[in-house]
C-alpha positions in Angstrom: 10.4 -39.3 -52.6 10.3 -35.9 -51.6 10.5 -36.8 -48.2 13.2 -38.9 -48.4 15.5 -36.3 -50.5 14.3 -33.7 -47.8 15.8 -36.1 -44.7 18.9 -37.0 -46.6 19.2 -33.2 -47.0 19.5 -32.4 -43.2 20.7 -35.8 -42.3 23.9 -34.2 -40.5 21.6 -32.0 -38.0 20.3 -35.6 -36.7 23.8 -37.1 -36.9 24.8 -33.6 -34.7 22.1 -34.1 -32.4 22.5 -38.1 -31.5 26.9 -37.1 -31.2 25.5 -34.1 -28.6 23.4 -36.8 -27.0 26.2 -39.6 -26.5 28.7 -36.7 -25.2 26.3 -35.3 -22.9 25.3 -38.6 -21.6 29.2 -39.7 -20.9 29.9 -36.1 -19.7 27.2 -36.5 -17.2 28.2 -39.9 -16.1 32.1 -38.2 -15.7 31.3 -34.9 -14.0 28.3 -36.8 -11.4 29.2 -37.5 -8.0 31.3 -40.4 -8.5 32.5 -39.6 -11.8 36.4 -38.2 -12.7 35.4 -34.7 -13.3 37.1 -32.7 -16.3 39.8 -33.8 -16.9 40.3 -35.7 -14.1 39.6 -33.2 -11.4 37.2 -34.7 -9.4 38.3 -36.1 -6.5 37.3 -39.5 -5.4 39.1 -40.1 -2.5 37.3 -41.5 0.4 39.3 -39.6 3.2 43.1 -38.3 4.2 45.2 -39.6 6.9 48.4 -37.4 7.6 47.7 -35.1 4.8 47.3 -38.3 2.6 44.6 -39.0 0.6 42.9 -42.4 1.2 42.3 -43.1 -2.9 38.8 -45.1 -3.3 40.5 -48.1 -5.4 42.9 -48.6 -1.9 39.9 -48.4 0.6 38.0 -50.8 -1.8 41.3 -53.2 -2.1 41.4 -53.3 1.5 37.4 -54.3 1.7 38.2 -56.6 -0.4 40.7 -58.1 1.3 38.9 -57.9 4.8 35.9 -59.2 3.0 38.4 -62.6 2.0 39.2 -63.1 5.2 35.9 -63.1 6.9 34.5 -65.3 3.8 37.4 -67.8 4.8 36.7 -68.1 8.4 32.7 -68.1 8.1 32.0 -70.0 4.7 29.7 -66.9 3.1 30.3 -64.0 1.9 29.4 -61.0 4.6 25.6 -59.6 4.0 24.8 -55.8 3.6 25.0 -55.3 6.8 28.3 -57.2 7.4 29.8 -55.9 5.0 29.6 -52.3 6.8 31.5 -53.6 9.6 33.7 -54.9 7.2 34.5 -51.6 5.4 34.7 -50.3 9.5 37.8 -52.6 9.9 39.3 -52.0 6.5 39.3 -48.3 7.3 40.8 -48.9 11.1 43.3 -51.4 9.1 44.6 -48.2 6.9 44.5 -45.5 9.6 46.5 -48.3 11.7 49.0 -48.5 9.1 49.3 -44.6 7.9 48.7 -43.4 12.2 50.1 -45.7 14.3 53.2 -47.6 12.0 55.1 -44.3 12.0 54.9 -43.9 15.6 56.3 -47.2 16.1 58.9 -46.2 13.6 60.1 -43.2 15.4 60.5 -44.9 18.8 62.3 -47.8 17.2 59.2 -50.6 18.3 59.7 -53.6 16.4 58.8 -57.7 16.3 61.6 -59.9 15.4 61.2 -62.7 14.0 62.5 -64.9 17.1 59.3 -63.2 19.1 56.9 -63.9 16.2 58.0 -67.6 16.3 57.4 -67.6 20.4 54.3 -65.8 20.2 53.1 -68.5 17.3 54.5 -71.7 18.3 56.8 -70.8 21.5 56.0 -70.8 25.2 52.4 -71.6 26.2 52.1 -68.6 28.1 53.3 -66.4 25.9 51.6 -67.6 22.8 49.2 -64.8 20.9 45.5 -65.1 21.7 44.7 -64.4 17.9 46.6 -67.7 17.8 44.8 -69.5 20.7 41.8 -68.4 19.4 41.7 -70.0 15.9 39.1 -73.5 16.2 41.7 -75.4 14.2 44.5 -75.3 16.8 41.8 -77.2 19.5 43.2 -80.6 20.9 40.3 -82.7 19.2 39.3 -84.2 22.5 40.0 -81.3 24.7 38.3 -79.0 23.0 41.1 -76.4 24.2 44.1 -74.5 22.8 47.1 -77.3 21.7 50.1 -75.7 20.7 50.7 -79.6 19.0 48.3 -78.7 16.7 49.9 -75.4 15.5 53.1 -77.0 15.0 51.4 -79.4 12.8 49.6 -76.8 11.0 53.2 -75.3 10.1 54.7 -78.3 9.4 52.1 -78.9 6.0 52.3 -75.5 5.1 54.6 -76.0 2.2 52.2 -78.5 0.7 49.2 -75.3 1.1 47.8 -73.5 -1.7 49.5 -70.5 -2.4 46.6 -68.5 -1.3 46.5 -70.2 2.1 50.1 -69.4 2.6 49.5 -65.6 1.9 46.5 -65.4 4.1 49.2 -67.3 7.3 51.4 -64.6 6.4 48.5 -61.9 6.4 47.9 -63.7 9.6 51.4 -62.9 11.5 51.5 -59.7 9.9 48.1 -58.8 12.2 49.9 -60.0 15.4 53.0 -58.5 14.2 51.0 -55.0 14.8 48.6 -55.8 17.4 52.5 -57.1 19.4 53.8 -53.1 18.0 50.5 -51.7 19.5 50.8 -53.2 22.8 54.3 -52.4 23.4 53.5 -48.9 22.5 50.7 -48.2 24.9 52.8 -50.7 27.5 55.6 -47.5 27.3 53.1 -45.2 28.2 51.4 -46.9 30.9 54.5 -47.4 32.5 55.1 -43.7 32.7 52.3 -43.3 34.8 53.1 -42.1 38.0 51.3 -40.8 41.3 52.9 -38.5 43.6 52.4 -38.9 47.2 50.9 -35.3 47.2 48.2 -36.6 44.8 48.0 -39.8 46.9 47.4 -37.9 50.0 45.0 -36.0 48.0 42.8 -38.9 47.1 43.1 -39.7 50.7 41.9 -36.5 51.7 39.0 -36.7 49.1 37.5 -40.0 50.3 37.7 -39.6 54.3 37.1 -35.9 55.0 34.0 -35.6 55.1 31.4 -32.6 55.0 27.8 -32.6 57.1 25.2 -30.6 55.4 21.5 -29.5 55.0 20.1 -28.5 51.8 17.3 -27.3 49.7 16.7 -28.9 46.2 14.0 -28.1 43.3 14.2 -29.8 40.4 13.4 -28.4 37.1 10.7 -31.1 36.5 9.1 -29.1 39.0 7.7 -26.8 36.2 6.2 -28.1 33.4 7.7 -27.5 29.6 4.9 -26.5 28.3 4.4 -23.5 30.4 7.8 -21.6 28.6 8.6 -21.2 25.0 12.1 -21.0 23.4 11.8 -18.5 20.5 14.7 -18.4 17.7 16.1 -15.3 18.6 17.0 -16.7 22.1 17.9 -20.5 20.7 20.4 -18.4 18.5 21.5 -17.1 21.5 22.2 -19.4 23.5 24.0 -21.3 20.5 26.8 -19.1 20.1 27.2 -18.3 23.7 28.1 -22.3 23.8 29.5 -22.9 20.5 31.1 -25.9 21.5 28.1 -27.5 22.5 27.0 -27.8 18.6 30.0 -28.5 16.6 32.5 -31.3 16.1 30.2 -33.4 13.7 28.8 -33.2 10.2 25.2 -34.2 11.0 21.6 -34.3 9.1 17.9 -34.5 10.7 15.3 -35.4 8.2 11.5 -36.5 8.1 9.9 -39.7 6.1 7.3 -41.9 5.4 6.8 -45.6 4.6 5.4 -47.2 2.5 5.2 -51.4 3.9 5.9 -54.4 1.6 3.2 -56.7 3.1 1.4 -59.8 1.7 -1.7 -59.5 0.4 -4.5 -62.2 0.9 -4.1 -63.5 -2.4 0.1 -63.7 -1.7 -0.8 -65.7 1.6 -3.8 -67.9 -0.7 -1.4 -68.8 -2.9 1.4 -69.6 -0.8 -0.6 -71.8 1.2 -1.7 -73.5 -1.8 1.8 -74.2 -2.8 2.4 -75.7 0.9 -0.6 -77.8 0.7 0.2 -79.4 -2.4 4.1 -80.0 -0.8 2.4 -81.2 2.0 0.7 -84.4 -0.2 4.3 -84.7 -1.8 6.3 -85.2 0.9 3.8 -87.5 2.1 4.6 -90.2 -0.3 8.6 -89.4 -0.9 10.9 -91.8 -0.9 14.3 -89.8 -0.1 12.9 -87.1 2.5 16.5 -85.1 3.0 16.5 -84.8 -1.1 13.1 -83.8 -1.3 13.5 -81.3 2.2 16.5 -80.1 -0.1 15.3 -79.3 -3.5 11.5 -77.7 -1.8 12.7 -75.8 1.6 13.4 -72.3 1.5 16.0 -73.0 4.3 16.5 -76.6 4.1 17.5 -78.2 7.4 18.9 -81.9 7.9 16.1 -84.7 8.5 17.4 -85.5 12.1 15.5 -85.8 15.5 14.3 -83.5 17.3 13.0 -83.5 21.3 9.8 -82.0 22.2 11.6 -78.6 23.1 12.7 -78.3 19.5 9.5 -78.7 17.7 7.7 -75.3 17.2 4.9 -74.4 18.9 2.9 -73.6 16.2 2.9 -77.4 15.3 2.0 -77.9 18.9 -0.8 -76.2 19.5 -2.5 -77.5 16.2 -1.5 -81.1 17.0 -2.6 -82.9 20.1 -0.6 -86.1 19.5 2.2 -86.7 17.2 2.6 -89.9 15.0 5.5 -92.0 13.2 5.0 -91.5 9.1 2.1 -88.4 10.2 2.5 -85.4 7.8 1.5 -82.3 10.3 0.3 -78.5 9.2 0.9 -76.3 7.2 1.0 -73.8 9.7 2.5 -70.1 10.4 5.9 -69.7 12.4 6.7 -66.2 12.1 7.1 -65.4 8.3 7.3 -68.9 7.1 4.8 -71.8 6.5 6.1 -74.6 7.1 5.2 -79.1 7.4 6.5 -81.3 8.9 6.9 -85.3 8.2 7.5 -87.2 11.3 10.1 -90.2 9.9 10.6 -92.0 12.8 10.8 -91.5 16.7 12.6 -92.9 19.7 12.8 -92.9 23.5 15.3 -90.9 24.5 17.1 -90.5 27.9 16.4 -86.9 28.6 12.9 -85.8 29.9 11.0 -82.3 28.9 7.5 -80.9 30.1 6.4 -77.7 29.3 4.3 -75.6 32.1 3.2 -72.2 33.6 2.9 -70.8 36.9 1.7 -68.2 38.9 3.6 -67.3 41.7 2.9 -65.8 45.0 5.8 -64.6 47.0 6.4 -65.5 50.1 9.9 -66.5 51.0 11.1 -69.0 53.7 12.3 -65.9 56.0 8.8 -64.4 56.2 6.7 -64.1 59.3 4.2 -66.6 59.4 1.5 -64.1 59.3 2.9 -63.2 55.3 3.0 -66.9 54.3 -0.1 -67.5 55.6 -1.7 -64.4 53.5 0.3 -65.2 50.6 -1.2 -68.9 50.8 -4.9 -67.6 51.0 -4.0 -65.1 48.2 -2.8 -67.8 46.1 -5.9 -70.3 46.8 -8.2 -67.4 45.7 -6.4 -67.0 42.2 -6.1 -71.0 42.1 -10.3 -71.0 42.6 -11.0 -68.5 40.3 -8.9 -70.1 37.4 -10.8 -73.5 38.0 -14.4 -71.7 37.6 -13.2 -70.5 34.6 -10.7 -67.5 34.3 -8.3 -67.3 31.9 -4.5 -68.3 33.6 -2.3 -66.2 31.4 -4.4 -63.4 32.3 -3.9 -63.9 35.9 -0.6 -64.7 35.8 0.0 -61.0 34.3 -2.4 -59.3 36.9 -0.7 -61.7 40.3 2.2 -63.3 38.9 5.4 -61.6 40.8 8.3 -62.8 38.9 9.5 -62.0 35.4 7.2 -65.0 33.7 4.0 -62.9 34.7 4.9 -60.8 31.3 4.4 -63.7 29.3 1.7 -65.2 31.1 3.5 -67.6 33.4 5.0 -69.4 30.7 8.4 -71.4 31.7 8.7 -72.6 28.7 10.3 -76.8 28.6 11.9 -78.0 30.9 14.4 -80.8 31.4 14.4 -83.3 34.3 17.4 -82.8 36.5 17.7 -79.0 35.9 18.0 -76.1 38.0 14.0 -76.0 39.4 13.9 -76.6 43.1 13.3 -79.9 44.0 9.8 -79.8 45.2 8.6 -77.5 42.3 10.4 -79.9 40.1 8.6 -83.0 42.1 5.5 -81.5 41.1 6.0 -81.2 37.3 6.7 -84.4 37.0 3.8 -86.1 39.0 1.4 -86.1 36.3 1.4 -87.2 32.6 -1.9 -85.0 32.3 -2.2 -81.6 30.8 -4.0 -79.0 32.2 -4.1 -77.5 35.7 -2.9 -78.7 38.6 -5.7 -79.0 41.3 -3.4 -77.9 44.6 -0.9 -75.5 45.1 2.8 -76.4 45.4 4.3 -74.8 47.9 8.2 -73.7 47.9 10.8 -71.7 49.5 9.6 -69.1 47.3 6.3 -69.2 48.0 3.1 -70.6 46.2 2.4 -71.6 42.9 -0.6 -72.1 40.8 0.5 -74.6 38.3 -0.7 -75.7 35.1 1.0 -78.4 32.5 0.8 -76.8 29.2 2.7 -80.2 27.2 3.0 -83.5 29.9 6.6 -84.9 30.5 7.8 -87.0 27.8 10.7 -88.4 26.4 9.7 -88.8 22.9 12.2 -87.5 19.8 11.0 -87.2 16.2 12.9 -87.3 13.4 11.1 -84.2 11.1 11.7 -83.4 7.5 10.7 -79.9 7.7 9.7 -77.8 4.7 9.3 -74.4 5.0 8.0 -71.2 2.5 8.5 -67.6 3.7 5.2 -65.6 3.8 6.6 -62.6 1.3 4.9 -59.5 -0.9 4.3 -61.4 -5.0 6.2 -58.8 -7.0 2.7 -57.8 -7.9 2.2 -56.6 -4.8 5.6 -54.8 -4.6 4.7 -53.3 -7.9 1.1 -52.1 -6.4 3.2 -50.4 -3.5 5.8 -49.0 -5.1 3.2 -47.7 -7.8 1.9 -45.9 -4.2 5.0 -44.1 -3.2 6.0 -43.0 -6.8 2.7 -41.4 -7.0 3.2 -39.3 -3.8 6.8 -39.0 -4.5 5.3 -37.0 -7.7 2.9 -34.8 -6.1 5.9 -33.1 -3.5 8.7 -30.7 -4.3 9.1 -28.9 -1.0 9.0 -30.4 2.6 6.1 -28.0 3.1 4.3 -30.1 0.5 5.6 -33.7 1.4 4.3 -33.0 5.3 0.7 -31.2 3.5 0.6 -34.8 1.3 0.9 -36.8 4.4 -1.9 -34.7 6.0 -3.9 -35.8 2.9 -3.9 -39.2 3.7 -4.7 -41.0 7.6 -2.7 -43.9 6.5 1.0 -42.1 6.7 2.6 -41.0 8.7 5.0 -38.3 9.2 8.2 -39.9 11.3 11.5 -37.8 12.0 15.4 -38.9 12.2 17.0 -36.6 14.0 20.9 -35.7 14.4 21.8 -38.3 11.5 25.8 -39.1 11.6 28.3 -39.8 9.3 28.2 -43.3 10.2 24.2 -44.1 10.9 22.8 -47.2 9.6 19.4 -47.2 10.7 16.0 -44.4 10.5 15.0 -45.1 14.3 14.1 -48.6 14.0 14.3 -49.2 10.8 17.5 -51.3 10.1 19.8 -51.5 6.6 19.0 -47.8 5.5 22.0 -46.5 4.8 20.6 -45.8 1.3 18.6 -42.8 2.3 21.0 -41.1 5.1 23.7 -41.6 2.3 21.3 -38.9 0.1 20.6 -37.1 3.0 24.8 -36.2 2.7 25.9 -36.6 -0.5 22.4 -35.1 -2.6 20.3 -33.7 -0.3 19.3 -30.0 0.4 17.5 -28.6 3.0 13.7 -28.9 1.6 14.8 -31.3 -1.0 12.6 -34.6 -1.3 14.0 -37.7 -2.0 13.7 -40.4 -4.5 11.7 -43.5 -3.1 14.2 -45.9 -1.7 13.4 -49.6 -0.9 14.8 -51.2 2.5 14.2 -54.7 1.5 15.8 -55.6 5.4 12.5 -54.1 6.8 9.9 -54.2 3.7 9.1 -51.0 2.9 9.4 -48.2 0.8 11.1 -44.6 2.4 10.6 -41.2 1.1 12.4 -39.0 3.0 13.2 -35.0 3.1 15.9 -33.2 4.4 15.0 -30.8 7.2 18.7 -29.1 8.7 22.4 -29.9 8.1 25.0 -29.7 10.9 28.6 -28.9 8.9 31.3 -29.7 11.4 32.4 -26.5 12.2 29.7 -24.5 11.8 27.0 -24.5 14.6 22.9 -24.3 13.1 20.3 -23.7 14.8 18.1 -25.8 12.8 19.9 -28.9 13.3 19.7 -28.6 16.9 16.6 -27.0 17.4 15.0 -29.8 20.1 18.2 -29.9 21.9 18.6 -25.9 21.8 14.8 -25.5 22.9 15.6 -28.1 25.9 18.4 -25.5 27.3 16.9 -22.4 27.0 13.9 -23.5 28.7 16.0 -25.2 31.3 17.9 -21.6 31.7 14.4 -19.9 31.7 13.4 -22.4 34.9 16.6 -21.9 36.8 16.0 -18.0 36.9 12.3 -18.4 37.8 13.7 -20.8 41.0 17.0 -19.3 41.7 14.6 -15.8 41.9 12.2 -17.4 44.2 14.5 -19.0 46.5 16.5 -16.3 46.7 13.5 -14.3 48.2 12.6 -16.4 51.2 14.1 -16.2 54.4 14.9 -18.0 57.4 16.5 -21.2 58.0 16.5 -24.0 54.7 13.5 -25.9 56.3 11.7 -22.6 56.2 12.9 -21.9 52.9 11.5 -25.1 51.8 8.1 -24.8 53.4 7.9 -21.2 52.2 9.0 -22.7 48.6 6.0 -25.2 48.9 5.7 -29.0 47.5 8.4 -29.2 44.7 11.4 -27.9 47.5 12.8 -30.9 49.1 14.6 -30.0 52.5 17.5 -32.9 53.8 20.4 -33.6 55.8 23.3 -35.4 54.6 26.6 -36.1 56.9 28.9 -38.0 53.9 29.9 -35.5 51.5 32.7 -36.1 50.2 35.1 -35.1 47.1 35.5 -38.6 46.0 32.2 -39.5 45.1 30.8 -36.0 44.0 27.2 -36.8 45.5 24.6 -34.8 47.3 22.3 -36.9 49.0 19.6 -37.6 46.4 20.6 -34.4 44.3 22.7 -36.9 42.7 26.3 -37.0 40.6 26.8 -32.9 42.1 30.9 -31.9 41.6 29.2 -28.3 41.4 27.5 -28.9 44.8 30.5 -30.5 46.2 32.9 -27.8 45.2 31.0 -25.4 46.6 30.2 -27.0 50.0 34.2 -27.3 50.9 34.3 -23.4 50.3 32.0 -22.4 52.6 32.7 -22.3 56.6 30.3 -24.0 58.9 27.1 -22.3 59.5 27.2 -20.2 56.2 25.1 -21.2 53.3 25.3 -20.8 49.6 23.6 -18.6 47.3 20.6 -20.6 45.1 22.9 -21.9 42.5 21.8 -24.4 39.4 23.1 -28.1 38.4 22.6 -30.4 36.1 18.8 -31.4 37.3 17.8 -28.6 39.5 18.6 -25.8 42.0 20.4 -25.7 45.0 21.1 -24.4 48.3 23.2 -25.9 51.0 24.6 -24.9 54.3 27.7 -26.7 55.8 26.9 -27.5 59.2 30.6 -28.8 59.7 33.4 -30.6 58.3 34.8 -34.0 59.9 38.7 -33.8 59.1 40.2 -37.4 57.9 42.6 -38.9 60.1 46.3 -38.7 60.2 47.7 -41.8 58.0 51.6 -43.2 57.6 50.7 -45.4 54.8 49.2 -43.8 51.3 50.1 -46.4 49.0 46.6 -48.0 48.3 45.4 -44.3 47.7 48.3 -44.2 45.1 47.1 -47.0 43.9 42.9 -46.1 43.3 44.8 -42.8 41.1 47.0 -45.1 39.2 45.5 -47.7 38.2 42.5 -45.6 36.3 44.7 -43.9 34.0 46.3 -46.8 33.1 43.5 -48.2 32.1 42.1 -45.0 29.8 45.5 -45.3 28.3 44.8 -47.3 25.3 41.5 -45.4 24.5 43.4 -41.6 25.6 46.7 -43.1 22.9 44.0 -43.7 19.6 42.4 -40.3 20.7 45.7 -39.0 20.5 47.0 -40.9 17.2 43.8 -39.9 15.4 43.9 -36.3 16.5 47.6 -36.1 15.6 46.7 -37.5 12.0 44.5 -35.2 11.0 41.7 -37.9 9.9 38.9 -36.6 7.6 36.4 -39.1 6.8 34.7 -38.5 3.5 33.5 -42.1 2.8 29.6 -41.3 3.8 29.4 -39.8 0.0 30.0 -43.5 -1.1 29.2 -46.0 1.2 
């Protein structure tokens, strides 16, 4: 009783304590990353566009409605990974509407409604193609664009939902704009214009052309790992080219994985569960009901040819019977049976084969063929007493099947083999290798029949179960990563953990974007480079993530941050360590060439192996090219400044260091007509137009995209 008095005596610190607890709680869930913030002052915007802000309930109306349409023109709703092209094209809708509408506004660019009707339903030619491409308006027979049909289409659309009528008018509204955008970027391609000077220019540029010899050493020439790049001189050489190394908000961080695989108990009892499906479907009456309610992926009961059954079933299954029940067996993730419910003769015939072939075309010397023959009869021998052919396909085969052992996978009769290698395939109804070589204008090919011709098609029921991790085995893994997730605070530690342990591995992500999707190879993980913005701090480790697109578990810690203005070393160490040993090598061969003498072949013999020494006579300012130096506008500019007989000093490009002596310049010839050289200038910047406007619109809005703290 005591007790009880004594806990009804300090019942209002507990009733303080549970209050504190509930406020904190909702206080937390206001003031955290995607909360309102006191009173309000958060802010949740997702980006500005002309000084506007881009407010996160707009950007996700628009998803919404982007996600609508593509629901209404697929059937399904878009996946993950859709659905981040889907919030791309929201976002391009909204900068289109805030960038581009006022710039149609100002210059008075318009649709009427007389030109929406003609671009919808008017002339064929000048009907929209987002019109002509929609299925529905298809001539049923034709297969191809009916304007008939559209006319139809508008002529029930008063009987139309109302939802299908706002989605037509959604509809004009996008060719309405597209119509605007086009007329806009027609205005400036149309004030394009060439001068004759810069026509004779051109002219000039493509047919005077400079003879020269030259000296080249590449940097390859001396290996990376005899310099080093300390910080000091990184840091250097980062602010001496700050322009190099800003521009973009980026992140680099390192991780480990953790895979979601089946266990051999997962695979047991999966193929248990097949088995037993197996003796079901064996005796069903209504196969598409029971394919239906058992497959993972049901497919319709229908009939199949030779080239559609997988090889899988194949390769366990010799012959292939009406009312036989066949496997299970493993294609790719999935088990999967099949019940053969009838089959047919069809008109089309398939045979599936490999070769091995030896080239020898039909213009060759009769001393090649002949070689190529005997070369050919050897590997024929050798695969008869017993070596493997997919083997020596790979070692002798010279076209792109030897990868894959020769395999040409099925074949129809009547395609696009050459007649007398198709003659061939289709003189036996035996497996196995063919004893004699066929000869073609190709060459000679060791043949062998992997499936005999046949027209056969069965109809299959097909049942299939996807090989996955039991959440057992999920839980196991994840049960993994927690545990080192909890023994690393620092990315010191996390790298000393993996260390621990031979089964991880320490992988790195380098130069991360705003907009990366994917860890390397890793697909659908925009999870953890979403931390690596919004959270993360250099050192920080992250929480364990699941990609369940690739199976695994990520841990991951943030190594540098790139801010978009501000240059760091850090985040561009590999790339700063790749210049400044690159500088380093031009100075140790701009040094050494500089000290040899006598004419460039000398200087190149003097040099020793890496100099190469050559003689070009078609350098030109049109192409920017020096002999094999490659793309070389440095090379190029220099070359038309020198006078014939003088040479340059060793000077550095892209790939190495150069020197080059003009041994004279052939003048271009007097022409009346430039207009073709006119032409070649024009018609370029006409076409970098439309990608030099959006540059220009988005510039001129003063876009900042914030939505990588959400999304």
């Amino acid at each position: 009783m005591a007790v009880i008095n004594k806990i009804r005596q300090y019942s209002w610190v507990a009733i303080f304590f549970i209050a504190f607890a509930i406020v904190a709680f909702i206080a937390a869930d206001l003031l955290g990353p995607n909360g309102i913030g006191v009173l309000g002052a958060t802010d949740t915007s997702v980006g500005t566009i002309n000084g506007e802000k881009v407010k996160r309930e707009d950007f996700e109306a628009e998803v919404n409605r982007v996600s609508q349409n593509y629901q209404n023109q697929t059937g399904k709703a878009p996946d993950e990974t859709q659905l981040t092209s889907v919030r791309e094209q929201a976002w391009n809708d909204i900068m289109f509407n805030r960038s581009y509408i006022p710039q149609f506004k100002k210059l008075g660019i318009d649709v009427s409604s007389k030109e929406l009707e003609a671009m919808v339903q008017g002339d064929t030619a000048f009907i929209h193609s987002f019109v002509r491409g929609q299925q529905q308006f298809q001539n049923p027979t034709t297969k191809k664009f009916d304007k008939n049909e559209v006319i139809k289409f508008l002529q029930g659309m008063p009987k139309m939902p109302p939802m299908a009528q706002f989605q037509w008018k959604n509809f004009e509204e996008a060719i309405k704009k597209d119509r605007m955008k086009t007329k806009y970027e027609d205005l400036l391609k149309n004030s394009v214009y060439v001068t004759q000077a810069e026509a004779e220019m051109q002219y000039q540029a493509q047919n005077t052309k400079a003879e020269v010899k030259y000296v080249y050493v590449p940097y390859t020439s001396i290996p990376d790992s005899t310099l080093k790049a300390s910080d000091d001189e990184m840091k250097a050489y980062m602010n001496k080219y700050p322009e190099k190394f800003k521009g973009q908000e980026m992140r680099s961080i390192e991780y480990v994985t953790f895979d979601i695989k089946p266990s051999k108990k997962d695979s047991a009892v999966l193929f248990d569960e097949i088995k037993k499906l197996a003796r079901e479907i064996a005796v069903a009456e209504n196969d598409s009901l029971f394919v239906q309610n058992n497959a993972e992926n049901p497919t319709p009961v229908a009939f199949q040819s030779m080239k559609d059954i997988p090889l899988a079933m194949l390769e366990k299954t010799p012959v292939i019977l009406k009312g036989g029940v066949y496997g299970p067996v493993l294609d790719g993730k999935a088990y999967k049976i099949f019940k053969v419910v009838d089959e047919k003769t069809d008109s089309l015939t398939f045979v599936r084969s490999s070769h091995i072939l030896i080239k020898a075309e039909k213009t060759a010397s009769a001393e090649d063929r002949a070689a190529a023959e005997k070369k050919a009869g050897d590997i024929l021998q050798q695969i008869k007493e017993g070596a493997n052919f997919a083997d020596m396909a790979k070692k002798h085969g010279t076209d792109g099947t030897a990868s894959v052992g020769g395999d040409l996978g099925w074949y129809q009769k009547g395609g696009n083999f050459v007649k007398d290698f198709e003659n061939a395939l289709f003189s036996t109804d035996k497996k196995g290798l063919m004893p004699n070589l066929v000869k073609t204008d190709f060459g000679y090919h060791i043949v062998e029949i992997t499936y005999p011709q046949t027209s056969k098609k069965y109809k299959m029921a097909v049942v299939d179960k996807s090989l996955d991790a039991a959440e057992n085995t999920k839980n196991e893994v994840f049960r993994k990563a927690e545990e080192f997730r909890n023994n690393v605070k620092t990315s010191e530690e996390f790298r000393a953990q993996i260390k621990k342990n031979p089964t991880l591995v320490l992988q790195k992500a380098e130069r991360l974007t705003t907009t990366s999707t994917d860890l390397n190879d890793i697909k659908g993980a925009r999870e953890v480079i979403r931390w690596a913005f919004s959270e993360g701090n250099i050192n920080d480790v992250s929480v364990v993530y699941e990609i369940s697109e690739a199976n695994k578990y990520i841990i991951a810690t943030l190594t540098a941050k790139a801010e978009k203005d501000k240059a760091n070393v850090e985040a561009f160490k590999e790339q700063l360590k790749a210049e400044v040993i690159k500088e380093k090598k031009q100075a140790i061969i701009i040094k050494k060439l500089g000290e040899a003498k006598g004419n460039l072949e000398e200087v190149a013999k003097n040099y020793g192996t890496p100099a190469l020494f050559n003689t070009v006579a078609d350098v030109n300012m049109a192409n920017n090219m020096v002999g094999t130096t490659g793309f070389n506008p440095t090379g190029v500019g220099k070359t038309f400044g020198l006078k014939a007989g003088k040479r340059t000093k060793p000077f550095a490009d892209e790939s190495g260091v150069l020197v080059i002596e003009l041994i004279k310049i052939n003048e271009a010839a007097k022409t009346a007509d430039y207009s073709q050289f006119r032409n070649q200038v024009a018609d370029p910047l006409k076409q970098r137009v439309q990608y030099s406007v959006g540059e220009a619109v988005k510039e001129a809005s003063n876009i900042e995209d914030y939505r990588y703290k959400f999304y």
